[in-house]
Backbone as JSON, one array per atom type, in Angstrom:
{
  "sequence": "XXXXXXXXXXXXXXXXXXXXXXXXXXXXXXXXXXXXXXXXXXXXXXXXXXXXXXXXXXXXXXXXXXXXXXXXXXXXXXXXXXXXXXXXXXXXXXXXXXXXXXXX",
  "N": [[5.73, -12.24, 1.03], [4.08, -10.73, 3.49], [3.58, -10.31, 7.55], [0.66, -10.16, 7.43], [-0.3, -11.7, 5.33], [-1.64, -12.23, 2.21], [-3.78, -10.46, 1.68], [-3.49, -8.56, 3.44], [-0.9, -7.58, 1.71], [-2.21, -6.88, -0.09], [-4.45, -4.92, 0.43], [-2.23, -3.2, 1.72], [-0.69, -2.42, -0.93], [-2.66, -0.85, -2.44], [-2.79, 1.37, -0.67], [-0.33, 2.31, -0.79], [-0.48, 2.97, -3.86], [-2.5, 5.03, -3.74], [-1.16, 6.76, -1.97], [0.93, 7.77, -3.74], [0.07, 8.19, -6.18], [-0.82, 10.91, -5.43], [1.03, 12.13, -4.65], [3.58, 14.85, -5.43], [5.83, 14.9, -6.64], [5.79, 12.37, -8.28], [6.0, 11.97, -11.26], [3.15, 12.53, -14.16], [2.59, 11.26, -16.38], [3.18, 8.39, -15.32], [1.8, 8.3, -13.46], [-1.05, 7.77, -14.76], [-0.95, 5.15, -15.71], [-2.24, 3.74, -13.43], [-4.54, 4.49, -13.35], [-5.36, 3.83, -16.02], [-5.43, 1.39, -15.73], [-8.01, 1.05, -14.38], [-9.76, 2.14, -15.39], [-9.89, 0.26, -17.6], [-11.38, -1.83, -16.35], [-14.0, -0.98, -16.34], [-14.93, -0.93, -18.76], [-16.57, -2.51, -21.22], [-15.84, -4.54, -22.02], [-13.32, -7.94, -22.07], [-10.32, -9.56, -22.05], [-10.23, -11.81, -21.26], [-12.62, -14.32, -20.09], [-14.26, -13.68, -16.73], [-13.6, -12.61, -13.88], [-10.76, -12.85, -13.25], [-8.8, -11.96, -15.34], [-8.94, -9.25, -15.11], [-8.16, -8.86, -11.91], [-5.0, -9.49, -12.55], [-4.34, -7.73, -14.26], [-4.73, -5.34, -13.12], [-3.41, -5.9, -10.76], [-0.69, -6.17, -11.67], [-0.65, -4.06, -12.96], [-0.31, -2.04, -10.69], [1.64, -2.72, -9.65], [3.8, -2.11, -11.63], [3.64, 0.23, -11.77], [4.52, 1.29, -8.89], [6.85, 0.23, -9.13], [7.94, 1.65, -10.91], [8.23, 4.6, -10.39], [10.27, 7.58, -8.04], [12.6, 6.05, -6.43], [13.14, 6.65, -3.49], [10.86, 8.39, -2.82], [8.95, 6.3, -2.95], [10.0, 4.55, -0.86], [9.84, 6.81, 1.69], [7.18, 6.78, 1.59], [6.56, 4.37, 1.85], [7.4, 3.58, 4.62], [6.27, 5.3, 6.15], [3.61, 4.42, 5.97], [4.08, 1.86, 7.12], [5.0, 2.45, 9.91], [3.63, 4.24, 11.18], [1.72, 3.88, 13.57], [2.51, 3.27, 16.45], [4.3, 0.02, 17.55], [2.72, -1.87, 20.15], [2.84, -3.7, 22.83], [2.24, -6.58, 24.59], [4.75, -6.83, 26.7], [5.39, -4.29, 27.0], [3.59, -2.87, 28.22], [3.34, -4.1, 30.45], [5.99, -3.01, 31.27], [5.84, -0.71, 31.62], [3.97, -0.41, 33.68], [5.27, -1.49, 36.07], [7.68, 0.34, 36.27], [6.09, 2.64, 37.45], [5.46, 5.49, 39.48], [4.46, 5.17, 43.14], [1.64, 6.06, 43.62], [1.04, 7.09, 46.72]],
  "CA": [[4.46, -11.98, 1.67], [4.18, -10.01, 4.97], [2.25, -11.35, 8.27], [-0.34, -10.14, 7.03], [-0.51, -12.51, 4.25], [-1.77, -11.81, 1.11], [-5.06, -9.21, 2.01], [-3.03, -7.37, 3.93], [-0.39, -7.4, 1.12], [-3.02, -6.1, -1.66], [-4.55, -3.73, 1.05], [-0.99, -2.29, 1.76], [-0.28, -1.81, -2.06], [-3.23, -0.12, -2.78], [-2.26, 2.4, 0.07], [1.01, 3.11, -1.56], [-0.54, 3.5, -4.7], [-3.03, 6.17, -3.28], [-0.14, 8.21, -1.54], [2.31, 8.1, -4.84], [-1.07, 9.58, -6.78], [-1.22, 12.41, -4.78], [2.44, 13.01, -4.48], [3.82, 15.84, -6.66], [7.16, 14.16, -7.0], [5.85, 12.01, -8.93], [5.25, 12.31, -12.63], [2.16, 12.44, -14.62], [2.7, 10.23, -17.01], [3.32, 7.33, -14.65], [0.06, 8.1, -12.79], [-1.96, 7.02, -15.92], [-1.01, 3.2, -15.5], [-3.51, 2.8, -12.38], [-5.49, 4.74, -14.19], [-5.27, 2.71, -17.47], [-5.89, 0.23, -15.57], [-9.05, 1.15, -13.4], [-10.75, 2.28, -16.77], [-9.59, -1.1, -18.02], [-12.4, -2.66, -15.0], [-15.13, -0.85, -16.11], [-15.09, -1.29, -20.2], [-17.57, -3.29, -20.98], [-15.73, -6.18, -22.86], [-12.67, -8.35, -21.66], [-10.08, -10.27, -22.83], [-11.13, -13.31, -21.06], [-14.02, -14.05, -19.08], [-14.32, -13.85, -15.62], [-12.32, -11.53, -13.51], [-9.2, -13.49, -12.88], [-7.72, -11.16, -16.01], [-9.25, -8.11, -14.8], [-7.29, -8.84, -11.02], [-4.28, -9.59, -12.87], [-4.39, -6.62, -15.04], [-4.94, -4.03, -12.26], [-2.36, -5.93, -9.46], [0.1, -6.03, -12.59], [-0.41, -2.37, -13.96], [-0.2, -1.31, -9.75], [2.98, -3.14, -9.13], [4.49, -1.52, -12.34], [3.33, 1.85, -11.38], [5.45, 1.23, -7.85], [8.25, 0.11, -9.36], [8.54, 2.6, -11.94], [7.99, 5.71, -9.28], [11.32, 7.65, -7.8], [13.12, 4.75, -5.14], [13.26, 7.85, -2.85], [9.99, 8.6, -2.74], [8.2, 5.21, -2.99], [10.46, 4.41, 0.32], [9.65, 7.14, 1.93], [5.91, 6.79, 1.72], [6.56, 2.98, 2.48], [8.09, 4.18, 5.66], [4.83, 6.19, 6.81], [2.7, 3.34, 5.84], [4.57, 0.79, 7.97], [5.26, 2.65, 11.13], [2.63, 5.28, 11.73], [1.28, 3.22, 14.54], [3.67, 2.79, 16.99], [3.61, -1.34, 18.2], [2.35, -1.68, 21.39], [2.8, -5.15, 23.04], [1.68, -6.45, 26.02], [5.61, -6.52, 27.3], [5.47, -2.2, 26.71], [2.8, -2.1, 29.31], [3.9, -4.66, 31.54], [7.25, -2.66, 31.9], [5.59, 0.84, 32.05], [3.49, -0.17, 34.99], [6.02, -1.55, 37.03], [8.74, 1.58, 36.97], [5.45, 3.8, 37.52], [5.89, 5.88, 40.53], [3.29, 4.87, 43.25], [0.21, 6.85, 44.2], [0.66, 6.98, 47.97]],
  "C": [[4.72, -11.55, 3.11], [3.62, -10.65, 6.27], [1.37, -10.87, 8.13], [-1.07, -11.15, 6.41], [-1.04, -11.5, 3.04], [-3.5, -10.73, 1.15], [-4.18, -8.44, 2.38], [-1.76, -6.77, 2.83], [-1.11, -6.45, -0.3], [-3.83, -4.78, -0.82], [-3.08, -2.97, 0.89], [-0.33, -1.38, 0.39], [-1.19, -0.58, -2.83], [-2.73, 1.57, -2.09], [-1.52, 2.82, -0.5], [0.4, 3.63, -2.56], [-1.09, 4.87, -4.95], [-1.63, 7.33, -2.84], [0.62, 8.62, -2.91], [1.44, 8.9, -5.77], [-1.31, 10.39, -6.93], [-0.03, 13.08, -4.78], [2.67, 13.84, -5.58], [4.99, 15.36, -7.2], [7.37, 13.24, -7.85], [5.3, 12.01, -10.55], [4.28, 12.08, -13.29], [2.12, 11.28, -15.28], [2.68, 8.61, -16.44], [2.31, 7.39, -13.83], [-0.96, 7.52, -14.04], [-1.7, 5.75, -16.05], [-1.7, 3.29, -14.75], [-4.52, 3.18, -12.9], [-6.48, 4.2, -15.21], [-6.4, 1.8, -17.13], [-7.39, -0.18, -15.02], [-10.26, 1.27, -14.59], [-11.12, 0.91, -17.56], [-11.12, -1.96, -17.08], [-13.51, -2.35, -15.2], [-15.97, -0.43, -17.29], [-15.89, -2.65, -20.09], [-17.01, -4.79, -21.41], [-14.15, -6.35, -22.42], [-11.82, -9.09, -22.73], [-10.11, -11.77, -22.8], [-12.1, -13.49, -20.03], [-13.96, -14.56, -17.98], [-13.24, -12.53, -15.46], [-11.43, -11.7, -13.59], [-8.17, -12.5, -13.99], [-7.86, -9.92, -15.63], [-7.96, -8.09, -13.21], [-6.22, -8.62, -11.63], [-3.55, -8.02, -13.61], [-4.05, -5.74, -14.02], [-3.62, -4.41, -11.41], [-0.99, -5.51, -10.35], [0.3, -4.61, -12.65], [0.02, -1.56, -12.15], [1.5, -1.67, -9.48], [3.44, -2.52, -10.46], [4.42, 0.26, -12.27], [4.39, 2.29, -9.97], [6.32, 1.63, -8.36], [8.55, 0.76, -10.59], [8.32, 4.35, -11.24], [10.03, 6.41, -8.97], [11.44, 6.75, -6.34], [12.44, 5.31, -3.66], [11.9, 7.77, -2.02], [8.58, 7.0, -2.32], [9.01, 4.25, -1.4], [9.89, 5.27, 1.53], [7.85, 7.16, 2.7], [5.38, 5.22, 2.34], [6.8, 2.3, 4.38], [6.96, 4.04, 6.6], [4.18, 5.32, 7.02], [3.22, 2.23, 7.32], [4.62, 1.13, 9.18], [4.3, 4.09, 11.63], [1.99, 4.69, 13.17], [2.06, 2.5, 15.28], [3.76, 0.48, 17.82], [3.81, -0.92, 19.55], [1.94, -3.64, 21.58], [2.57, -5.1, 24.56], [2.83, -6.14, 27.2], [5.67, -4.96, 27.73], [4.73, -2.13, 28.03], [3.62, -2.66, 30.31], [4.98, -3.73, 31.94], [7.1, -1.12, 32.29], [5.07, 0.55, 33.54], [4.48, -0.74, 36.12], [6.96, -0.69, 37.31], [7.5, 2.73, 37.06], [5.52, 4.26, 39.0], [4.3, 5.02, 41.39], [2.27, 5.88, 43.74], [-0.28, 7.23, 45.39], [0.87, 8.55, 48.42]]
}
């Protein structure tokens, strides 16, 4: 689990699953598991009642859709996800404004 915890862990996967969707790199056939599965959510009859199999079903069929993707590629896009937003801490400023030239 990330510091996120576990929201930010089922947010984050969804993300991936969206980019690997769209990618061309990856094969058709292996896009039809989230698929499967999304269709699976909105059939009218279950195999047990309540959601708890429906979650299961979908986090299941997403995490096998990952990890059946190329390494390559499913890194790559894991990459983007993680560091698109550079961190910014309060140390970063602190140390910009003190070597800033001064204004006189």
């Amino acid at each position: 689990m990330s510091k996120k915890g576990l929201f930010g862990d089922i947010v984050f996967k969804i993300r991936l699953t969206i980019r690997l969707m769209t990618d061309q790199r990856v094969a058709f056939y292996l896009k039809l598991i989230p698929v499967i599965a999304l269709v699976y959510l909105v059939v009218p009859f279950d195999l047990l009642i309540g959601p708890i199999d429906d979650a299961v079903l979908l986090m299941g069929a997403v995490q096998m859709f990952v990890s059946l993707c190329p390494q390559d590629v499913v890194e790559e896009h894991t990459d983007y996800l993680r560091n698109r937003k550079p961190p910014q801490s309060s140390q970063t400023v602190q140390f910009l404004e003190e070597d800033a030239p001064d204004k006189k």
